[in-house]
C-alpha positions in Angstrom: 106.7 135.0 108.4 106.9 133.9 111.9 103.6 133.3 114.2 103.4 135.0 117.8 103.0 132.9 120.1 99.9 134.3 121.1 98.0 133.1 117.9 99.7 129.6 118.5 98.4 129.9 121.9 94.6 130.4 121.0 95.0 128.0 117.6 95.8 125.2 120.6 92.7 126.4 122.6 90.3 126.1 119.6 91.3 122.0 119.4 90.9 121.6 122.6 87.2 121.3 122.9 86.3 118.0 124.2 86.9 119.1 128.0 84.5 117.7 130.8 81.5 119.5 131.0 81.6 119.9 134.7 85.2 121.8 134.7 83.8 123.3 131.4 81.1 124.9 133.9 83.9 126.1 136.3 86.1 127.7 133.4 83.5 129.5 131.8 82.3 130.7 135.1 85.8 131.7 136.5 86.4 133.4 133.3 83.0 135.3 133.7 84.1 136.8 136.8 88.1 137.4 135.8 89.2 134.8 138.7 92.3 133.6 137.5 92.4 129.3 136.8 95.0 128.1 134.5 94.6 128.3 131.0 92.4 124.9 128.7 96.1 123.9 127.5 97.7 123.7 131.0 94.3 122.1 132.4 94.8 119.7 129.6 98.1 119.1 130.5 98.0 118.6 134.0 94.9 115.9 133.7 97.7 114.2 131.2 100.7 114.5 133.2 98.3 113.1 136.3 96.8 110.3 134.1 100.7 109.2 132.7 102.4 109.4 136.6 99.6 108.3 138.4 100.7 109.7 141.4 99.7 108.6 145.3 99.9 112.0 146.8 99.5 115.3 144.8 100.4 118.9 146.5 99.2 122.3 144.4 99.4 125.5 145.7 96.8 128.1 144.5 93.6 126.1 144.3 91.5 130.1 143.6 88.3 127.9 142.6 89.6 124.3 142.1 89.6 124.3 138.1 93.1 122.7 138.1 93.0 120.9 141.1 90.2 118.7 139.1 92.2 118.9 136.1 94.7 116.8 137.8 92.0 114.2 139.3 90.3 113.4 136.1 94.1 111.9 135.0 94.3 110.0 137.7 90.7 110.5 140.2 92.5 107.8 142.7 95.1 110.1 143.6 94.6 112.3 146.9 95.2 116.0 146.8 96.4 118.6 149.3 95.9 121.7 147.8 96.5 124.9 149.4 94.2 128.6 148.7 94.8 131.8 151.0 91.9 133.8 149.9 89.1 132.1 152.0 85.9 133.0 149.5 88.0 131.0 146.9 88.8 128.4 149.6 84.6 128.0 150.3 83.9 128.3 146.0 86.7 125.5 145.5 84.9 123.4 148.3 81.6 123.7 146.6 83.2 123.0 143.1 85.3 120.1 144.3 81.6 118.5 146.2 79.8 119.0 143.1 82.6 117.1 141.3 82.2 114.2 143.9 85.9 114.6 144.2 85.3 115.9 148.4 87.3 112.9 149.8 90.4 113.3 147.4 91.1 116.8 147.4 91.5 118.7 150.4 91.3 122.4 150.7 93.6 124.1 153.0 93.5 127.6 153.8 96.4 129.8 155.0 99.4 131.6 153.3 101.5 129.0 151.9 104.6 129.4 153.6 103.0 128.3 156.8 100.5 125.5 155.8 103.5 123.9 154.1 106.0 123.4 157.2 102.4 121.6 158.9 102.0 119.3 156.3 104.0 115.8 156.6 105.0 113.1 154.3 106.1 112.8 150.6 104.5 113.8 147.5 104.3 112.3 143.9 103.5 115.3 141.7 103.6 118.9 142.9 101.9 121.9 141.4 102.9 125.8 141.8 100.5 128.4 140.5 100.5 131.1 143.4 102.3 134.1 143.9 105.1 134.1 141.6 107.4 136.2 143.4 107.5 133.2 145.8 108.6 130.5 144.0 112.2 129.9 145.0 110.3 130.1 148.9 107.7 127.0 148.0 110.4 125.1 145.9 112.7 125.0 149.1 109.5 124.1 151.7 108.8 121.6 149.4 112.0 119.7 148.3 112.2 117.9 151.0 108.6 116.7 150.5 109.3 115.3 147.1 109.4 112.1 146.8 111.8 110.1 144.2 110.8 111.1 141.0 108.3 113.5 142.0 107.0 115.3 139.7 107.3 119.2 139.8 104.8 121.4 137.6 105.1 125.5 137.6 102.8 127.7 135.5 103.2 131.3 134.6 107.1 131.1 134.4 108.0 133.0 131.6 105.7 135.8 133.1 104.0 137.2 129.6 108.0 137.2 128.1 109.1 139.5 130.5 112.1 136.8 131.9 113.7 136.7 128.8 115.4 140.8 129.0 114.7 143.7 130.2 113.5 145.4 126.9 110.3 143.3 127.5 109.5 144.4 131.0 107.2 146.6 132.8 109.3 148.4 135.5 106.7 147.4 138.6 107.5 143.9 137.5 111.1 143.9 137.1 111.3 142.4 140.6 109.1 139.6 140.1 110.7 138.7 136.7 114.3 138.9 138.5 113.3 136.3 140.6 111.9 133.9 138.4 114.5 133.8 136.3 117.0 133.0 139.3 113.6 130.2 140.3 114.4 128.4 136.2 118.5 129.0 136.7 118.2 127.5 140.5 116.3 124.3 139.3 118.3 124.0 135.7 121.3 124.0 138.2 119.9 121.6 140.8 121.7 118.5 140.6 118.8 116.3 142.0 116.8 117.9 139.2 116.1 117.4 135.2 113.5 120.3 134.1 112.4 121.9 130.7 110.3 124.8 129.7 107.1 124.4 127.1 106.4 127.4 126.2 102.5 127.1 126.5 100.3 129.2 127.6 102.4 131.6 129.9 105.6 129.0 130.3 105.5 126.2 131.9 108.1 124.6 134.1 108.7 120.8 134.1 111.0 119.1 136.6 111.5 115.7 137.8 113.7 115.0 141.1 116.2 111.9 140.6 
């Protein structure tokens, strides 16, 4: 009999339970209050994927309260982080989070809409995070190409949007757009030569890719 992945999903979640009670404060409370962070099994994995490529310089866009923004600087708590919010009552709760952390002069909150915060900010990035709108992901993957450094690191949550990528018999019609567009997002990296990239299928999908 096979397993959905749902149950796999939450059979991962009850192991991971040894999680920092600071950003176990910030989960419980986000969840409390339905503000989307990123699941304990991408958190997990992004304080890994920090902690292994111990990156200079890390860029994330969609900070909402800052949960994964820490996840990333408890990997690796030397590395600075630009990460960018356009809601400005998530911008001020990440601030406060981020303070109470201690973690104020690493990460930086910027607020704005994406698109135009990212043609202001200069120089290269080790590791990249996307968790925003996804109907703009092929938009932040070409603002930030450029900004990658060699081997940068490129992390995308939410790409196999709740199975609705893989055919149309698992869509929802207001969200056929959004699902058309993420599915050209994983065909245009798979087909970038400058990058090798997976899919985990964690959580809601996650994107790996690593620029040559």
């Amino acid at each position: 009999m096979d397993i959905s992945q749902e149950i796999l999903n939450q059979f991962i979640k009850s192991k991971l339970t040894n999680m920092d009670p600071r950003l176990s404060k910030i989960e419980k409370e986000a969840q409390k209050r339905n503000i989307p962070i990123v699941s304990k099994e991408v958190s997990r994995l992004l304080t890994i994927l920090s902690m292994l490529k111990k990156p200079k310089r890390i860029l994330e866009i969609g900070t909402a309260v800052g949960f994964s923004a820490l996840s990333m600087h408890i990997g690796f708590p030397e590395a600075k982080i630009i990460t960018i919010e356009m809601d400005f009552d998530m911008v001020m709760e990440a601030k406060k989070n981020i303070k109470e952390f201690g973690a104020q002069d690493k990460i930086v909150v910027v607020g704005g809409e994406a698109e135009e915060v990212l043609e202001a900010i200069e120089g290269e990035f080790d590791m990249i995070f996307f968790d925003a709108a996804k109907a703009q992901y092929i938009d932040y993957f070409n603002l930030t190409k450029e900004k990658m450094a060699k081997n940068c690191l490129l992390i995308c949550d939410n790409v196999l949007f709740k199975g609705m990528v893989v055919g149309r018999r698992y869509l929802k019609r207001r969200m056929i757009t959004i699902a058309k567009r993420m599915n050209k997002f994983i065909k245009m990296i798979e087909d970038d030569p400058d990058f090798v990239m997976t899919l985990l299928p964690i959580s809601d999908g996650v994107l790996i890719a690593v620029k040559k």
